[in-house]
Biotite code that builds the C-alpha atoms (Angstrom):
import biotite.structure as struc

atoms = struc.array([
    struc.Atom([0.000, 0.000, 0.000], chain_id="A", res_id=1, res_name="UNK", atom_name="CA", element="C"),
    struc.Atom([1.215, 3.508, -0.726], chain_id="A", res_id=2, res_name="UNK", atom_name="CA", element="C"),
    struc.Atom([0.264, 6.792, 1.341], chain_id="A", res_id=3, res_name="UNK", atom_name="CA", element="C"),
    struc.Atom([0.794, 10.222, 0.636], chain_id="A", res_id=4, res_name="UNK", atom_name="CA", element="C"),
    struc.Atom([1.209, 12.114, 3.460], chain_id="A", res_id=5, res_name="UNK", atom_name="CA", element="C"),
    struc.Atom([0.946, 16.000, 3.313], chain_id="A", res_id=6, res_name="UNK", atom_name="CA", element="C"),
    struc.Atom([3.219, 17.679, 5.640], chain_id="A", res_id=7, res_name="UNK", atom_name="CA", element="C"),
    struc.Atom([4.463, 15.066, 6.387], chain_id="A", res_id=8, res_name="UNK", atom_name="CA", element="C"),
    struc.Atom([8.022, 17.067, 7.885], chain_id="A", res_id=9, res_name="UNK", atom_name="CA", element="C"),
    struc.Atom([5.878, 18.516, 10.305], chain_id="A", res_id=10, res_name="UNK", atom_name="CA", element="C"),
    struc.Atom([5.892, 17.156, 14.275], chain_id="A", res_id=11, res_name="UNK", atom_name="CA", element="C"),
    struc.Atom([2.815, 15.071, 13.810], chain_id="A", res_id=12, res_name="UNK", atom_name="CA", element="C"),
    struc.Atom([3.592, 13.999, 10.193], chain_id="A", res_id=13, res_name="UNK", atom_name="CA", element="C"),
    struc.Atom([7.214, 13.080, 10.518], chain_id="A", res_id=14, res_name="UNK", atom_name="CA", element="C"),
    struc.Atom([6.341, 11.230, 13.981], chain_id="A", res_id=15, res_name="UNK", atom_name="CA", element="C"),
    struc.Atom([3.678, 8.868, 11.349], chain_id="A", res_id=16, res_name="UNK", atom_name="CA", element="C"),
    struc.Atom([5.926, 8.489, 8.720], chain_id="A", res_id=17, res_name="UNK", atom_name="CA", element="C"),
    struc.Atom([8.657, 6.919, 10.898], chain_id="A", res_id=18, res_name="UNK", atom_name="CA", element="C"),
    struc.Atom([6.408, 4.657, 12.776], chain_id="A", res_id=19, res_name="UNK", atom_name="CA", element="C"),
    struc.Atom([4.779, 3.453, 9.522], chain_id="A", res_id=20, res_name="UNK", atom_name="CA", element="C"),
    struc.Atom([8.225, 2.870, 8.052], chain_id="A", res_id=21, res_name="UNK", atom_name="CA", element="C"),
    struc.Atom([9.689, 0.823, 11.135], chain_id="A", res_id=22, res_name="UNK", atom_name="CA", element="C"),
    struc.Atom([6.297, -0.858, 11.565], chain_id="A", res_id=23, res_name="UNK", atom_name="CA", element="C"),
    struc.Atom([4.434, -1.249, 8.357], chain_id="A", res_id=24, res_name="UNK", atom_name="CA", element="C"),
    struc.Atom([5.702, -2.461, 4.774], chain_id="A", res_id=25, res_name="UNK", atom_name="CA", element="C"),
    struc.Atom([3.438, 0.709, 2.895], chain_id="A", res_id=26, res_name="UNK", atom_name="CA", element="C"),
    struc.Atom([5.442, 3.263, 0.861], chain_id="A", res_id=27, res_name="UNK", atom_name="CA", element="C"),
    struc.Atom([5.518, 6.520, 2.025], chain_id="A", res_id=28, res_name="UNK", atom_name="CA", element="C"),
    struc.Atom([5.303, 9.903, -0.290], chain_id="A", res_id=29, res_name="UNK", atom_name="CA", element="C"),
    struc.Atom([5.667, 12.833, 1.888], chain_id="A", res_id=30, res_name="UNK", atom_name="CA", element="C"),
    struc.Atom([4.303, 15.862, 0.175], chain_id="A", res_id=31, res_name="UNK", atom_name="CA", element="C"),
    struc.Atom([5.979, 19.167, 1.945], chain_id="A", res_id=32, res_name="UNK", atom_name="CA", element="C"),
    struc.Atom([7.249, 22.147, 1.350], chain_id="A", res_id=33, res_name="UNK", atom_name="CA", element="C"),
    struc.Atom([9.285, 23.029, 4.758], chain_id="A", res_id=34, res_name="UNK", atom_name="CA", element="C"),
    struc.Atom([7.793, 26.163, 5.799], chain_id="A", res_id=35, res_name="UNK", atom_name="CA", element="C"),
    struc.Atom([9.049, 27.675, 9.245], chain_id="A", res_id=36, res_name="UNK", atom_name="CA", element="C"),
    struc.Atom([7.992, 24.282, 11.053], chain_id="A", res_id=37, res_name="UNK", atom_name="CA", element="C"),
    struc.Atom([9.117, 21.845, 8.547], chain_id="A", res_id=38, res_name="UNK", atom_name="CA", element="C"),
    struc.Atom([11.975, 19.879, 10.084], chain_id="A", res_id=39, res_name="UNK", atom_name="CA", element="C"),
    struc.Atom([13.771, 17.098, 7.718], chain_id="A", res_id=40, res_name="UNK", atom_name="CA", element="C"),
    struc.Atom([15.702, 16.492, 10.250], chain_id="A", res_id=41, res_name="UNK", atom_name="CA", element="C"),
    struc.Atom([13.243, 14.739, 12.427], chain_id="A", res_id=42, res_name="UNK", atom_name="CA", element="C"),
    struc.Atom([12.780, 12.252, 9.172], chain_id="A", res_id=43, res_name="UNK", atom_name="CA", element="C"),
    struc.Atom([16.940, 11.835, 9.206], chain_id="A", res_id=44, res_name="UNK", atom_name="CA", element="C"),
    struc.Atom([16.335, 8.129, 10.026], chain_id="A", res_id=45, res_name="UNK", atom_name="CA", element="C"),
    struc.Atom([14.407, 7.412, 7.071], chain_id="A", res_id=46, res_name="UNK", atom_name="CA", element="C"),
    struc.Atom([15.762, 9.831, 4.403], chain_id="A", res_id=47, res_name="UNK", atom_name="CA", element="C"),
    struc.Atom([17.542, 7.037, 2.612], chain_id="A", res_id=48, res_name="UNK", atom_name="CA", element="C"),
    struc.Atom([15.070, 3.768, 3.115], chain_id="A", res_id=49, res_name="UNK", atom_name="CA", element="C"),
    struc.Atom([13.472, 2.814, 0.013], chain_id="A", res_id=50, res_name="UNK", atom_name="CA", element="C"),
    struc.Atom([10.239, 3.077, 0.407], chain_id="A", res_id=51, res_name="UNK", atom_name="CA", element="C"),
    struc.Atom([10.359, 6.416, 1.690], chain_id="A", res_id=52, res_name="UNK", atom_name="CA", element="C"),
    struc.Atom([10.082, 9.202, -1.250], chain_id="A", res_id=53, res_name="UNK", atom_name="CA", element="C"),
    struc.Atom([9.935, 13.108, -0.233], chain_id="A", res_id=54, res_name="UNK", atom_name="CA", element="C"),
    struc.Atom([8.876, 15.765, -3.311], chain_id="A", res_id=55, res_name="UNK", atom_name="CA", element="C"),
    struc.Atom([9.285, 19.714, -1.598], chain_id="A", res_id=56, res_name="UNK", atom_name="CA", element="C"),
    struc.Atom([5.992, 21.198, -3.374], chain_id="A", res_id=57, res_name="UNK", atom_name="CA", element="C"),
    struc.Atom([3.304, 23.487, -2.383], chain_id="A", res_id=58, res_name="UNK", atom_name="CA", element="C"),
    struc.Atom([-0.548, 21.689, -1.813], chain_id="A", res_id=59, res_name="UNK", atom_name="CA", element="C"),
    struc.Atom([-1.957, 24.866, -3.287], chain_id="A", res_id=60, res_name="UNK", atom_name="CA", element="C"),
    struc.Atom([0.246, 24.066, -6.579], chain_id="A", res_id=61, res_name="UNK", atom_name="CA", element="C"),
    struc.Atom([-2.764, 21.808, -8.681], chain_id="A", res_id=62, res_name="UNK", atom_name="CA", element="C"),
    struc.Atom([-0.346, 21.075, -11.058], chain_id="A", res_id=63, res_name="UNK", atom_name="CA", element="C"),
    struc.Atom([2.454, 19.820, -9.350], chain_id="A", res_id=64, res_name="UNK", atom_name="CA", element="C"),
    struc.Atom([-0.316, 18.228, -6.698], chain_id="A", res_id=65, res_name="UNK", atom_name="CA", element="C"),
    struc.Atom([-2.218, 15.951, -9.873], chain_id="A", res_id=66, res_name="UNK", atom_name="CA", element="C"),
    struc.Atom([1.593, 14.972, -11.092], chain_id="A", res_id=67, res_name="UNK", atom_name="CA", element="C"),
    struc.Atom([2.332, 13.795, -7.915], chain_id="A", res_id=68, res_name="UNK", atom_name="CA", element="C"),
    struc.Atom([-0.635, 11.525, -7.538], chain_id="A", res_id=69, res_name="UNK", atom_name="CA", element="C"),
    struc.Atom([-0.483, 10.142, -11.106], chain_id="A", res_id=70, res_name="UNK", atom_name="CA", element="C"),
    struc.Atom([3.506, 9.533, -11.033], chain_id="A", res_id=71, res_name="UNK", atom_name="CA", element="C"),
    struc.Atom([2.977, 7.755, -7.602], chain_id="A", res_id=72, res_name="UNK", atom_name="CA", element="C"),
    struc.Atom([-0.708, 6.162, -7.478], chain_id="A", res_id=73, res_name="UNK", atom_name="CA", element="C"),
    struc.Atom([-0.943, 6.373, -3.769], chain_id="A", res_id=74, res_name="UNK", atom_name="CA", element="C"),
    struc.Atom([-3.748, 4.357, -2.438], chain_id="A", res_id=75, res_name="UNK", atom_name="CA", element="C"),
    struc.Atom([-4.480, 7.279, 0.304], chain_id="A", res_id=76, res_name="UNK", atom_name="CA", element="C"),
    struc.Atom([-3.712, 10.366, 1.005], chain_id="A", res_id=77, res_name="UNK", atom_name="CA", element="C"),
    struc.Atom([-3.495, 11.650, 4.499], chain_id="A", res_id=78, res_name="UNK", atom_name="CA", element="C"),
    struc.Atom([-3.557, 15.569, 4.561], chain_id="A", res_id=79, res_name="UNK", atom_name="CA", element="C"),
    struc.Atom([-1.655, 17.313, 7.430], chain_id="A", res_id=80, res_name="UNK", atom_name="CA", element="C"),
    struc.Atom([-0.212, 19.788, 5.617], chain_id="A", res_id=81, res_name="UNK", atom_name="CA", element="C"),
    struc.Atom([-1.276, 23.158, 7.296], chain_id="A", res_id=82, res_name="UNK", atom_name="CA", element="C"),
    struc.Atom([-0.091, 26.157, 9.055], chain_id="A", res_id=83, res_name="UNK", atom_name="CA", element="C"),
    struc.Atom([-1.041, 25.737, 12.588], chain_id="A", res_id=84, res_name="UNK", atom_name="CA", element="C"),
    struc.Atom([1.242, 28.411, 15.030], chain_id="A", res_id=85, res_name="UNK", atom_name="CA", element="C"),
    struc.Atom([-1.556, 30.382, 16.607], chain_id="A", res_id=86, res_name="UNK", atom_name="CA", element="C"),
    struc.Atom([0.835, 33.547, 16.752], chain_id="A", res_id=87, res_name="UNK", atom_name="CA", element="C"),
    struc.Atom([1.875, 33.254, 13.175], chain_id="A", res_id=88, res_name="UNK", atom_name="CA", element="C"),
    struc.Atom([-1.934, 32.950, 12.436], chain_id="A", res_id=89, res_name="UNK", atom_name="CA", element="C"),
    struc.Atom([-2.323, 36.398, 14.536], chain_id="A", res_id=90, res_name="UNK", atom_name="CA", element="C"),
    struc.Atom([0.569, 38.245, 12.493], chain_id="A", res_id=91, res_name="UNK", atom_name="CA", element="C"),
    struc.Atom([0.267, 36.769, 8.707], chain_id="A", res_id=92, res_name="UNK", atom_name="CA", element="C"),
    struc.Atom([-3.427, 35.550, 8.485], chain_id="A", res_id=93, res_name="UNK", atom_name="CA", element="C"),
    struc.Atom([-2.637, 35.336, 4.307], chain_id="A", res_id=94, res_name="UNK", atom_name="CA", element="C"),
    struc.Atom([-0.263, 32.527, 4.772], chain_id="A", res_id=95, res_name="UNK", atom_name="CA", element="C"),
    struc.Atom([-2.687, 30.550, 6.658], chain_id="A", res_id=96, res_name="UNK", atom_name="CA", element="C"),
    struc.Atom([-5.805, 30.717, 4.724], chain_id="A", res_id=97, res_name="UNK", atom_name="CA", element="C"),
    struc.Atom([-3.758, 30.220, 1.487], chain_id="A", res_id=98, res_name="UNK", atom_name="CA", element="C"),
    struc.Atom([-2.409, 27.146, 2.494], chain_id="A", res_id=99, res_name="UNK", atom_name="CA", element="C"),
    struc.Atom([-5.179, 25.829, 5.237], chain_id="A", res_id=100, res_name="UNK", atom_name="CA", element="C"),
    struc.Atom([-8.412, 27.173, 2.914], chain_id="A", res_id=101, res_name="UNK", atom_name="CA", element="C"),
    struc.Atom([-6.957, 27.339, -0.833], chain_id="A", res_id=102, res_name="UNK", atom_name="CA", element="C"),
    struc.Atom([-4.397, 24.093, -0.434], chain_id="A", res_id=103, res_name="UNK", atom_name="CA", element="C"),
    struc.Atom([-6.722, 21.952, 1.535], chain_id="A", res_id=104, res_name="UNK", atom_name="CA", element="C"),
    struc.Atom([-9.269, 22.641, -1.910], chain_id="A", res_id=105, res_name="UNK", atom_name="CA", element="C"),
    struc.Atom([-6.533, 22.358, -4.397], chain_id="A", res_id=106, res_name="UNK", atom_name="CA", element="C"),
    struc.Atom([-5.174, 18.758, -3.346], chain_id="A", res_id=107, res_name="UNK", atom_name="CA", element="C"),
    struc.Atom([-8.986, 17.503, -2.542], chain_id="A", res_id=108, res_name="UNK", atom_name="CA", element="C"),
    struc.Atom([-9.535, 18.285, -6.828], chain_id="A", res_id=109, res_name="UNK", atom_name="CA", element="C"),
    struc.Atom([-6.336, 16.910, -7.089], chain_id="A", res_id=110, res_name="UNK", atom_name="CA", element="C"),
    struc.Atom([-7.262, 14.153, -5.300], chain_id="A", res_id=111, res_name="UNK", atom_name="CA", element="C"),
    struc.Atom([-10.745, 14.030, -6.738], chain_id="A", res_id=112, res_name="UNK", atom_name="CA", element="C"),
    struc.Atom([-9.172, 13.857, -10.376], chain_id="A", res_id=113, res_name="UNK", atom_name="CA", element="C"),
    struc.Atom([-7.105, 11.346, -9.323], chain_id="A", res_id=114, res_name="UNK", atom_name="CA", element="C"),
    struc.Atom([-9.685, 8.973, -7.800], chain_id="A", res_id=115, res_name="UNK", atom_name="CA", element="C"),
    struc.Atom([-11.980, 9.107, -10.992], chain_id="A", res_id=116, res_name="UNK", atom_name="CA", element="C"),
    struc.Atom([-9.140, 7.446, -12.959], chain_id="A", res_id=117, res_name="UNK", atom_name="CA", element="C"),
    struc.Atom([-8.659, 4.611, -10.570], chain_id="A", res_id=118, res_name="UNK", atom_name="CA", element="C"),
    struc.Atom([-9.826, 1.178, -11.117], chain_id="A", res_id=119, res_name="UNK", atom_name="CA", element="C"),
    struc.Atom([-13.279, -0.070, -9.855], chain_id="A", res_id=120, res_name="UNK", atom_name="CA", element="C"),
    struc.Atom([-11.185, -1.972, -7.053], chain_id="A", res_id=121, res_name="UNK", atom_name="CA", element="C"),
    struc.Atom([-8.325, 0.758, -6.728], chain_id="A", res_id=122, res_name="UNK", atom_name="CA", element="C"),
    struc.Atom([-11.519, 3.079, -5.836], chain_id="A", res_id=123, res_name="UNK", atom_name="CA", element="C"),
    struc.Atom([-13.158, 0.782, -3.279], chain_id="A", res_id=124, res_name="UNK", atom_name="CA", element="C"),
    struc.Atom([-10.237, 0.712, -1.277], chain_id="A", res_id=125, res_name="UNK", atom_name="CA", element="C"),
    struc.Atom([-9.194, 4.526, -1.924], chain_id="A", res_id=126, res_name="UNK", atom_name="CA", element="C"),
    struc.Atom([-9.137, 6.950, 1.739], chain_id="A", res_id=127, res_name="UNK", atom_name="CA", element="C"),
    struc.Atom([-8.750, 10.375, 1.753], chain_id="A", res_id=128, res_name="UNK", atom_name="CA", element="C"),
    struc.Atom([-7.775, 11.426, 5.509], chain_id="A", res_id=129, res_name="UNK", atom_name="CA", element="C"),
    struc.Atom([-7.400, 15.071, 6.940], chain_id="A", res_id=130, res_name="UNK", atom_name="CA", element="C"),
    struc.Atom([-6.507, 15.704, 10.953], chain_id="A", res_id=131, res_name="UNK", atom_name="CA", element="C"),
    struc.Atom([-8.321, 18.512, 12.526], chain_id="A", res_id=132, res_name="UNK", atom_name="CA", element="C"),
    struc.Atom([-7.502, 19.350, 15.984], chain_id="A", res_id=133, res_name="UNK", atom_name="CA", element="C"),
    struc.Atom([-11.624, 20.181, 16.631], chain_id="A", res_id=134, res_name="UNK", atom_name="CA", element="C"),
    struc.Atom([-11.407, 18.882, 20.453], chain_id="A", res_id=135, res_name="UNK", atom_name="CA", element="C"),
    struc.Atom([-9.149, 22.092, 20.822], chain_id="A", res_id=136, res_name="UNK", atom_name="CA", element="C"),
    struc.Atom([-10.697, 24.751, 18.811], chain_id="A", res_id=137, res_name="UNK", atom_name="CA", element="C"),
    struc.Atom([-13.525, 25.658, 20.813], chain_id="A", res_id=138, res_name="UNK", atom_name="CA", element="C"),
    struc.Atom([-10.997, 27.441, 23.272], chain_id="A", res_id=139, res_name="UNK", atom_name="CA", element="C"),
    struc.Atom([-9.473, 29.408, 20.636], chain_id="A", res_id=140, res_name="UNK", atom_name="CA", element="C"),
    struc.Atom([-12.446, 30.499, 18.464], chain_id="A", res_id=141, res_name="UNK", atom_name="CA", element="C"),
    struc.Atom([-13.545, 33.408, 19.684], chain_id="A", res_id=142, res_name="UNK", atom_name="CA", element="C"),
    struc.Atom([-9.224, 34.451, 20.469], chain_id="A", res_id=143, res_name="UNK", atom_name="CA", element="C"),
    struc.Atom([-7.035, 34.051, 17.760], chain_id="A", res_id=144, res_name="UNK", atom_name="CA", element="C"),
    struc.Atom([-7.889, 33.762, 13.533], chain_id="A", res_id=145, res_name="UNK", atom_name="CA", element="C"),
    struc.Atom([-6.436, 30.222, 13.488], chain_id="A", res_id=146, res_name="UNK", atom_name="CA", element="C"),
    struc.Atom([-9.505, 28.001, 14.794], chain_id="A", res_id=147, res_name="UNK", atom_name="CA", element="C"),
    struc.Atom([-11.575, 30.223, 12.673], chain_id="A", res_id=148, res_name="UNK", atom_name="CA", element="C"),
    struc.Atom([-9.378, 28.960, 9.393], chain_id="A", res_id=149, res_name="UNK", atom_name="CA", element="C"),
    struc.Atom([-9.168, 25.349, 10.421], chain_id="A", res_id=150, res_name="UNK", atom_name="CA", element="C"),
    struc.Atom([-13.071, 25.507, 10.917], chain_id="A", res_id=151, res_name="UNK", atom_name="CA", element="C"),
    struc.Atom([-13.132, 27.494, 7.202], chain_id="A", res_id=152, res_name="UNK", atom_name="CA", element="C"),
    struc.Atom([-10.919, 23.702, 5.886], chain_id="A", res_id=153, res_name="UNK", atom_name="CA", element="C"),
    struc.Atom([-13.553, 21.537, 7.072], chain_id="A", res_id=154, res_name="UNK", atom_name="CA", element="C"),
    struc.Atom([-16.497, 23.651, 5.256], chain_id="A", res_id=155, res_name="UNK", atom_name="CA", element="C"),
    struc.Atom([-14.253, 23.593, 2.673], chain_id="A", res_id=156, res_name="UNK", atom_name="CA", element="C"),
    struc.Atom([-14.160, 19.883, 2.697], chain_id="A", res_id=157, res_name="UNK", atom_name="CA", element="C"),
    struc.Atom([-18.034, 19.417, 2.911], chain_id="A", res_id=158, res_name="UNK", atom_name="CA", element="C"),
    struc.Atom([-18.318, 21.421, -0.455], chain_id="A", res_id=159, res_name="UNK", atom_name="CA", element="C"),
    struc.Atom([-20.673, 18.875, -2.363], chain_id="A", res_id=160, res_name="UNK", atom_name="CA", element="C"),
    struc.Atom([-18.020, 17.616, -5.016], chain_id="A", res_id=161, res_name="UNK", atom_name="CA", element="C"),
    struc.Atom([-19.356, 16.697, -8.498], chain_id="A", res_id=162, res_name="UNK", atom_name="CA", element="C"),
    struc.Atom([-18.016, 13.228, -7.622], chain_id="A", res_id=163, res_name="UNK", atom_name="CA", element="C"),
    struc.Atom([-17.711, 11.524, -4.154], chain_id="A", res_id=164, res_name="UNK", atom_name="CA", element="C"),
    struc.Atom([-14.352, 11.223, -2.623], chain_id="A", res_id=165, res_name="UNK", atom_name="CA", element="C"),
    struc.Atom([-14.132, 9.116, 0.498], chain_id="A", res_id=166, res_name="UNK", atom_name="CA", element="C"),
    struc.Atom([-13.004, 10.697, 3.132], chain_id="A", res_id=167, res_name="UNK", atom_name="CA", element="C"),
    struc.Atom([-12.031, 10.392, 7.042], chain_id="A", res_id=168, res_name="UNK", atom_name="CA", element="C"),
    struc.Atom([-11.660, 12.660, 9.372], chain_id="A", res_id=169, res_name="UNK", atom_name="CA", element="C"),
    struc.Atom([-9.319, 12.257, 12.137], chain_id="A", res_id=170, res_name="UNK", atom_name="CA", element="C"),
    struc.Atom([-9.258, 14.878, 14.412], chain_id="A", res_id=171, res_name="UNK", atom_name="CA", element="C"),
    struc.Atom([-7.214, 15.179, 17.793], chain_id="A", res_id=172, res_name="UNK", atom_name="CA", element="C"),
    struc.Atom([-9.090, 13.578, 21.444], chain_id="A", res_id=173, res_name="UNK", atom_name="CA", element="C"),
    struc.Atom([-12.492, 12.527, 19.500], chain_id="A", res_id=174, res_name="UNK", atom_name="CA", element="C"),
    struc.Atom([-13.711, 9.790, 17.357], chain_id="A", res_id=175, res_name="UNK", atom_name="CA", element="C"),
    struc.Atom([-13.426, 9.237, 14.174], chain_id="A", res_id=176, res_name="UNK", atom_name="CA", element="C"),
    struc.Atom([-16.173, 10.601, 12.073], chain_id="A", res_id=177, res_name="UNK", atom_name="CA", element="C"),
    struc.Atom([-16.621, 9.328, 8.471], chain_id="A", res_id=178, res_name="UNK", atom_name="CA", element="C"),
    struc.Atom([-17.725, 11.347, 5.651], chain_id="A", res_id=179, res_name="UNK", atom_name="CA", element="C"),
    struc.Atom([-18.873, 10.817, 2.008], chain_id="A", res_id=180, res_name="UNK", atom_name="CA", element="C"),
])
C-alpha cells in the first residue's frame, strides 16, 4: 500500500511516517514544502530507506499536486499539511488561509481527479484522511484567527463535489467521524 502524506516534515507527520516505516511495509510519499515548522531532520532516520520518497511542493500548486498523484498512485492520502502556530496565524493571516483554505481545496480536486481514474477496485479501497484538531478549537475560536481557518478547511471539505471522494476525518481527542 502507498500513502501520501501532506506535511508530512511537520511534528505530527514526521512522527507517522517513521512509525509506519519501522512498523508497516506501505510506501511513504511525503508531500511538503518546509515552511518555518518543517523539520527534515526529524525524518533523518528514514531519508535514505526505500520506500520512503519526499517531493518539496506546495498543496496549493494543482499542477504539481495531480503529477504527484499520477507519477505515484498512492492508495491514500493523508492531509496534514497546514499552518497551525496560533501567533503566526495572529501576524500573517494570508499565509494561513492560502495554504489551510486554498491548499486543503486544491489537493482535494487533485485528489478528486485522481480517484476518478482509478480502477473499480483501486476506488473501493481509496481513503482520503485530513486531521483537525476540533477537540481544541472551541478554546481558541472566539481568540485568535487560526480556529476560525481550520473551521473554514472543514467547510471547505463538505463542499458537495461533483463526484464523491471518500473521506475520514481524524481529528485530535475525538472519534473518528466518516464522511462521504
Amino acid at each position: 500500500m502507498q500513502f501520501l502524506i501532506t506535511g508530512g516534515a511537520g511534528f505530527i507527520g514526521s512522527a507517522l511516517i517513521r512509525w509506519l516505516i519501522q512498523h508497516t511495509e506501505h510506501d511513504i510519499i511525503n508531500v511538503d514544502k518546509l515552511p518555518y515548522a518543517g523539520n527534515l531532520c526529524a525524518l533523518y532516520s528514514v531519508e535514505t530507506h526505500p520506500r520512503y520518497h519526499f517531493e518539496q511542493t506546495d498543496i496549493c500548486d494543482g499542477q504539481m499536486m495531480a503529477h504527484i498523484l499520477s507519477q505515484y498512485r498512492p492508495d491514500a492520502v493523508i492531509h496534514l499539511a497546514a499552518e497551525s502556530h496560533v501567533d503566526r496565524s495572529i501576524d500573517a493571516p494570508a499565509a494561513f488561509m492560502q495554504t489551510n483554505i486554498i491548499g486543503t481545496y486544491t489537493l482535494l480536486e487533485a485528489a478528486r481527479n485522481y480517484y476518478e481514474k482509478l480502477t473499480a477496485e483501486k476506488k473501493r479501497n481509496f481513503v482520503f484522511y485530513i486531521f483537525l484538531p476540533m477537540k481544541c478549537m472551541a478554546m481558541w475560536r472566539k481568540i485568535t484567527p487560526y480556529p476560525r481557518k481550520m473551521l473554514r478547511m472543514r467547510q471547505v471539505v463538505r463542499i458537495p463535489l461533483q463526484k464523491p471522494l471518500p473521506i475520514i476525518w481524524l481529528t485530535l481527542g475525538t472519534a473518528l467521524m466518516a464522511c462521504r
